[in-house]
Structures are given as structure tokens and as C-alpha cells.
N, C-alpha and C positions, 0 to 999 in steps of 0.2 A: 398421731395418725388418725384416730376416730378423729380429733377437734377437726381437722383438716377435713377429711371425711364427710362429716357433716355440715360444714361451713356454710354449704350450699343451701342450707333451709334456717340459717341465721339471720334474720334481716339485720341485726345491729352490727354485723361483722361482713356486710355487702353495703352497695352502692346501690342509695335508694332507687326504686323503680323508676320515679319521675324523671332521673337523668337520662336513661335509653330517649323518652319519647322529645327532648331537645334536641337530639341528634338527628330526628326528621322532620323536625322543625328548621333545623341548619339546611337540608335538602331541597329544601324549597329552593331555597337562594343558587342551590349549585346546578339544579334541574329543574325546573317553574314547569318545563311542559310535561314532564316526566308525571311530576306531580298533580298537573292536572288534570291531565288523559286519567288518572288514577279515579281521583272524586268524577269525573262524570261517567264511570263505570260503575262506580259505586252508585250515584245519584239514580242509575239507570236500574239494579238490582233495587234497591230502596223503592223506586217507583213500580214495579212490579210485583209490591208484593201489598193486596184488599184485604184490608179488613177485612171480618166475618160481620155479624150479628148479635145483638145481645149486648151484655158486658164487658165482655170479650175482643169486640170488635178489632182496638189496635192491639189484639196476642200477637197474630204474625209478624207485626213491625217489630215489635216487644222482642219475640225470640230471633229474628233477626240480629236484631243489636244486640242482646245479651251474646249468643255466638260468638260477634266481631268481638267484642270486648273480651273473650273468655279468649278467641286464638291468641288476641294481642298480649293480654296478660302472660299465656303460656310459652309465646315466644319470646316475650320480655325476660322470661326465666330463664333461657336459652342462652341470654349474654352473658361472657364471664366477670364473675364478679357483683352481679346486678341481682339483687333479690326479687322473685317472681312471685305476685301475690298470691297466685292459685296454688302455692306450695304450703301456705298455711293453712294450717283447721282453724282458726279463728276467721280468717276471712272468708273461706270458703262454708265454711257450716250458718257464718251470717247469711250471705249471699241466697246459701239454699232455704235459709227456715223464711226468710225475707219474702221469696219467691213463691214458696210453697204457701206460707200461710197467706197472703196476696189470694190466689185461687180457691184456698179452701176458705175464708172469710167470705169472699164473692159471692161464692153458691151457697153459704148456710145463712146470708144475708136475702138473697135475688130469690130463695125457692129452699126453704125450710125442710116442707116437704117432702120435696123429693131427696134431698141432701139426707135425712134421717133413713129416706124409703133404700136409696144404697145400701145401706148398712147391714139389712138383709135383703138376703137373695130371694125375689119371688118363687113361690111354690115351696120353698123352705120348710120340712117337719117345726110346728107350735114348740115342739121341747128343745130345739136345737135353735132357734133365733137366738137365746141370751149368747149364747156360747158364739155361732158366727158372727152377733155382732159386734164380741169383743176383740175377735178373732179381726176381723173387717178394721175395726178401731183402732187395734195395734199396727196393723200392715201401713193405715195411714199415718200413723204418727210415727212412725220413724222412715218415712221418704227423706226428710231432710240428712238422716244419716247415711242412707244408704247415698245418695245425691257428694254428697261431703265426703266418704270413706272412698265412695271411687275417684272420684276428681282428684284428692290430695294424696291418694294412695299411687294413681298414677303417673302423675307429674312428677312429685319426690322422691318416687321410687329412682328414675330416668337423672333426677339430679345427682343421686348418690351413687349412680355405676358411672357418670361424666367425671363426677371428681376422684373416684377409684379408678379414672383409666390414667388420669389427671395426675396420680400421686406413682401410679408406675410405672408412666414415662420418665418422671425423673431420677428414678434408679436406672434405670437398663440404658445399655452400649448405644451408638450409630445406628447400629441395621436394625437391632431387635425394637430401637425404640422408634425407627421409621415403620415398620410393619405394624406397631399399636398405635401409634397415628393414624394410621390409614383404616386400621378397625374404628380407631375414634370418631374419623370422618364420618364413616358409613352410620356408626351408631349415633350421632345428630342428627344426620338426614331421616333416619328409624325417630328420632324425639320431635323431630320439625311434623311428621304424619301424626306419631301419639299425640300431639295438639291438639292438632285440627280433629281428629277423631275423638277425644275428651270432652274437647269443646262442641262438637257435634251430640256427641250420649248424653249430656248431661241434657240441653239445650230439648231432644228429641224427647226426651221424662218428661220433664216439666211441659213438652206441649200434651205428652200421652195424659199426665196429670189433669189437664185443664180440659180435654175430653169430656172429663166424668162430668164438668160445670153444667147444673143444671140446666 
């Protein structure tokens, strides 16, 4: 019951990720226009979205695509069977430390100064800088976990009530097991929004992160 239970966050006991994304590559073939109206939609958001200034300049493409890639990943979790990369902590704690140290290199690289001058808060009491700017030091060093414990706490969570609804349809009668179906539906379409909202929170940090760049 747990093996079963937990299957869903096994990669070696699912179907790697890479096979979902052949099956809309076969799409092509069965809908070409389908598929293209699709990219020049897409092509159209991509092209409305400027750089800023600075080092910075392509972040918003940057989180753009970081996004797409995060829904795709999280919907890819969504197939049965198929292991979803955002359900690991290894992949996802890379992902975040990747990201984050990317931004905080940038700024202690572009502007020293000011990068150190964050650390404490102006007008700050002389006897209380050591202490806020360790205080400051620690809040930044564990973004990548906080980044990491939400994304894989809530993707996995969503995998492990799918396969506990999963294991008690196949105990229960006709009707009882048609009416947990029907909660199962509902609670997908609940998983298909927690995506897109994960992949939004995390995506929305990391731009608040990159704010601070000097």
C-alpha cells in the first residue's frame, strides 16, 4: 500500500518524463494547424515581453520561460505513470540554488557596494548592524530552500492524494467507486490550477529576488 502510494515520486518505477513530450511531437502530424496557431501565440507573448536595463536586461524573457517550463514539467507529473521532474528535491533544489545564485553573483559582481550596503538597513542603531546583518545573511541564504520546499512540497503533496484516490477505487463496488471518480476528476482539474500557480509563486520570488540587483 505505501510502495504503491508513493510510486508516484519514484522515477525509476515511472515512465520517464521525455516520453509525455513525444506524444506532442506525434501531434504535429495529426494537427499541423492546431499546432501552429499554438507557436504563433506563443511567438506573440515572447515578443511582448522588453528587456529592462543593466545586467538584467533579458530577466523577463528569462522568467517567462522558466514559467513555461515549470507548467510543462508540473503537467507532465500529472500523466499517469510518468515521473514529473518538479516532484523531486534534487532537481528542484538545483534548479532554485542555479537561479538564485545566478542573481546574487550578478549584484555582488556589478556593484559590491551596494550589495554589502543591503545587508544593513539604513539608519540602523551601530550596535545592532552585526546582528541584522547576519539576520539579513541568513534570510538570503536559504531562498533556495524555501523556493525548493514550496515547489516539491506542493506538487508531491497532489501526487500522493492522486494515487491514494487511485488505490481506493480499486477496493469499492460500481456506484461508490463511480462517485470517487468523479471526486478524482474534480481533484485534477484542483492539480492542473496548483501548476500553474506553483509555477507562477516560485517564478514571481525569483523575479522579487532579482529586484534587490543592484
Amino acid at each position: 500500500m505505501m510502495t504503491d502510494l508513493f510510486s508516484a515520486l519514484d522515477g525509476c518505477s515511472s515512465i520517464p518524463s521525455w516520453v509525455t513530450p513525444m506524444i506532442f511531437v506525434a501531434l504535429y502530424f495529426l494537427n499541423s494547424t492546431w499546432l501552429t496557431n499554438s507557436f504563433k501565440i506563443l511567438l506573440t507573448v515572447l515578443s511582448s515581453f522588453s528587456g529592462g536595463k543593466g545586467p538584467l536586461a533579458p530577466l523577463p524573457l528569462m522568467l517567462f520561460a522558466l514559467m513555461f517550463f515549470l507548467v510543462s514539467s508540473n503537467l507532465v507529473g500529472l500523466t499517469p505513470f510518468v515521473y514529473g521532474p518538479t516532484s523531486s528535491l534534487w532537481f528542484a533544489c538545483s534548479l532554485a540554488i542555479t537561479l538564485w545564485g545566478m542573481i546574487l553573483v550578478s549584484g555582488w559582481i556589478n556593484s559590491p557596494k551596494h550589495s554589502a550596503a543591503h545587508l544593513a538597513p539604513s539608519g540602523a542603531p551601530g550596535a545592532l548592524i552585526p546582528f541584522l546583518v547576519l539576520v539579513e545573511t541568513v534570510s538570503i541564504l536559504i531562498r533556495p530552500l524555501t523556493l525548493t520546499v514550496r515547489l516539491v512540497a506542493n506538487i508531491s503533496a497532489g501526487h500522493i492524494v492522486l494515487s491514494l484516490i487511485a488505490n481506493c477505487l480499486s477496493g469499492l463496488s460500481i456506484s461508490m467507486g463511480a462517485m470517487v471518480f468523479l471526486v478524482s476528476v474534480g481533484y485534477n482539474l484542483f492539480e492542473v490550477f496548483v501548476c500553474f500557480i506553483q509555477a507562477y509563486i516560485f517564478t514571481l520570488l525569483l523575479g522579487l529576488y532579482a529586484e534587490e540587483h543592484p
